[in-house]
C-alpha positions in Angstrom: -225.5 -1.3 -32.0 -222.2 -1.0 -34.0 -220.7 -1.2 -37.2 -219.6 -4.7 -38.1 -218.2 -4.8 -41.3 -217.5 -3.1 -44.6 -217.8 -5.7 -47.7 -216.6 -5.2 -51.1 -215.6 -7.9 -53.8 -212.0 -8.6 -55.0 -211.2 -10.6 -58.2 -207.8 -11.3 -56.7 -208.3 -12.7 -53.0 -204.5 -13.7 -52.0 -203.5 -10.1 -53.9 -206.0 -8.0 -52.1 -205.1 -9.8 -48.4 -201.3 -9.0 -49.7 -202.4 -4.9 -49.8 -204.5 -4.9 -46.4 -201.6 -6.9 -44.4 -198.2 -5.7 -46.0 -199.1 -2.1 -47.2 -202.0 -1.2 -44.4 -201.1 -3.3 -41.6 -204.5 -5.1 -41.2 -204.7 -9.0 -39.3 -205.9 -11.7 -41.5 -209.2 -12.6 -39.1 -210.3 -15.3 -40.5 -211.1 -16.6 -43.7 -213.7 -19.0 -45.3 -214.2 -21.0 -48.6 -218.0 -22.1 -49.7 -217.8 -24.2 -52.3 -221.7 -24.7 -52.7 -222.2 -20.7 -53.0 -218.6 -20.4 -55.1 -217.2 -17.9 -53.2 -214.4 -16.8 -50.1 -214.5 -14.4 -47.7 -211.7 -12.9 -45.7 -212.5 -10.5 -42.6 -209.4 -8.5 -42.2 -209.2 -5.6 -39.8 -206.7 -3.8 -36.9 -207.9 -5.6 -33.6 -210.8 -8.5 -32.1 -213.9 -8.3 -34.4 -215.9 -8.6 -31.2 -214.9 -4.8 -30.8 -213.5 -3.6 -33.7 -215.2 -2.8 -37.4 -213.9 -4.8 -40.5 -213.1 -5.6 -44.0 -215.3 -8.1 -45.3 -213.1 -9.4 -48.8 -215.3 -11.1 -50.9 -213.9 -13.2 -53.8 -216.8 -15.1 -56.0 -214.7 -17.7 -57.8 -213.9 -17.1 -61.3 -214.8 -13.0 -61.6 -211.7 -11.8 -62.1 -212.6 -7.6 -61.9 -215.7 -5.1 -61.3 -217.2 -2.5 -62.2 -217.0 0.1 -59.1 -219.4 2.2 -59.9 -220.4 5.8 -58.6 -222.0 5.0 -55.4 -219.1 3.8 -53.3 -216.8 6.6 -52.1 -213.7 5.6 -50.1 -212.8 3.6 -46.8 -211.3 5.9 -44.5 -208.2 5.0 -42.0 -206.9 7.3 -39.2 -202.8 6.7 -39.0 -200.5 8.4 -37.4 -198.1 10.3 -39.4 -200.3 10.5 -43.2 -197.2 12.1 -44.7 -195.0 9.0 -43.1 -197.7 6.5 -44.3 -197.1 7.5 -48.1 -193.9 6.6 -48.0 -194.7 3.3 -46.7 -197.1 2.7 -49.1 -195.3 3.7 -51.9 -192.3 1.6 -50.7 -194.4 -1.3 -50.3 -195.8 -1.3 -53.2 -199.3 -0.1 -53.5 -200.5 3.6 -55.1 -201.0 7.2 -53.5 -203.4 8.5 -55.9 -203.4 12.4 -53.6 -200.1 13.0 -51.3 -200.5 14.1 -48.0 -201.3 17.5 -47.2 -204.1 19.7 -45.9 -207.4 19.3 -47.0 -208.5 22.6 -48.5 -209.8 24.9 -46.5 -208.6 22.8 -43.0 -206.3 21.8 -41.2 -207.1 17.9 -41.5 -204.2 16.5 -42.9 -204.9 13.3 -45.0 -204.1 11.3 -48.2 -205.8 9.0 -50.5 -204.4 5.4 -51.8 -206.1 2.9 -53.9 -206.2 -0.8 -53.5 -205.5 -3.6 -56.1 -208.8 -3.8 -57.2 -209.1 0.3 -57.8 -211.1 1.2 -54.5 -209.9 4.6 -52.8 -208.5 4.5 -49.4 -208.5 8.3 -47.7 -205.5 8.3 -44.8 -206.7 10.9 -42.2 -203.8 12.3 -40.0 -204.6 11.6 -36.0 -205.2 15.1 -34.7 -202.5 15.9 -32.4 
C-alpha cells in the first residue's frame, strides 16, 4: 500500500495550478473536466504518480471559496534550503505566514506558506 493523493477543493483552478507550478515547483500531471458531475480535477505533484504521492486540486464549477475548517492542518514539503525557499516564495509571489527558523525546542528547521485558497503549507529543511 501507499499514499496516492491528497485532495482539497480550490475556487480558483488556473490560480491555484499558478501557486503549485511557479511558487512550489510541482508538474501539472494531468487534468480533467466533468461536465456531467460540474467539476475539474488537477493532479499536480514532484515526479510519476505511479511512485510518487499527489495533489488532487479539485475545482466544482461555480464555488468560488470555502470554508477550511478546523480539521485540516497543513501539507508538508521537504526542500532543500527552507530559509532559501522563503525568498522564492515571497519573490514569486505567494505568502510566508512563519519564516524559517528552528522549530522550538529542535533543531528541525522549517517554515510555513499559505496557498491562494488559505491552506498552510509547512517547508521542512532536509536534514543535512
Amino acid at each position: 500500500m501507499r499514499l496516492l493523493h491528497t485532495m482539497i477543493r480550490t475556487g480558483n483552478l488556473e490560480r491555484s495550478i499558478e501557486f503549485y507550478t511557479n511558487v512550489l515547483g510541482m508538474k501539472l500531471l494531468r487534468q480533467k473536466d466533468y461536465p456531467e458531475g460540474k467539476f475539474t480535477l488537477a493532479f499536480l505533484g514532484y515526479g510519476d504518480e505511479s511512485k510518487e504521492t499527489a495533489i488532487e486540486l479539485t475545482y466544482n464549477w461555480g464555488v468560488e471559496k470555502y470554508e477550511l475548517g478546523t480539521g485540516f492542518g497543513h501539507l508538508a514539503i521537504e526542500v532543500p534550503d527552507a530559509y532559501a525557499f522563503c525568498e522564492e516564495v515571497k519573490k514569486n509571489g505567494g505568502q510566508v505566514i512563519r519564516e524559517a527558523g528552528p522549530m522550538t525546542g529542535s533543531t528541525t528547521v522549517l517554515a510555513f506558506i499559505r496557498d491562494p485558497d488559505g491552506y498552510s503549507i509547512e517547508l521542512i529543511q532536509k536534514k543535512a
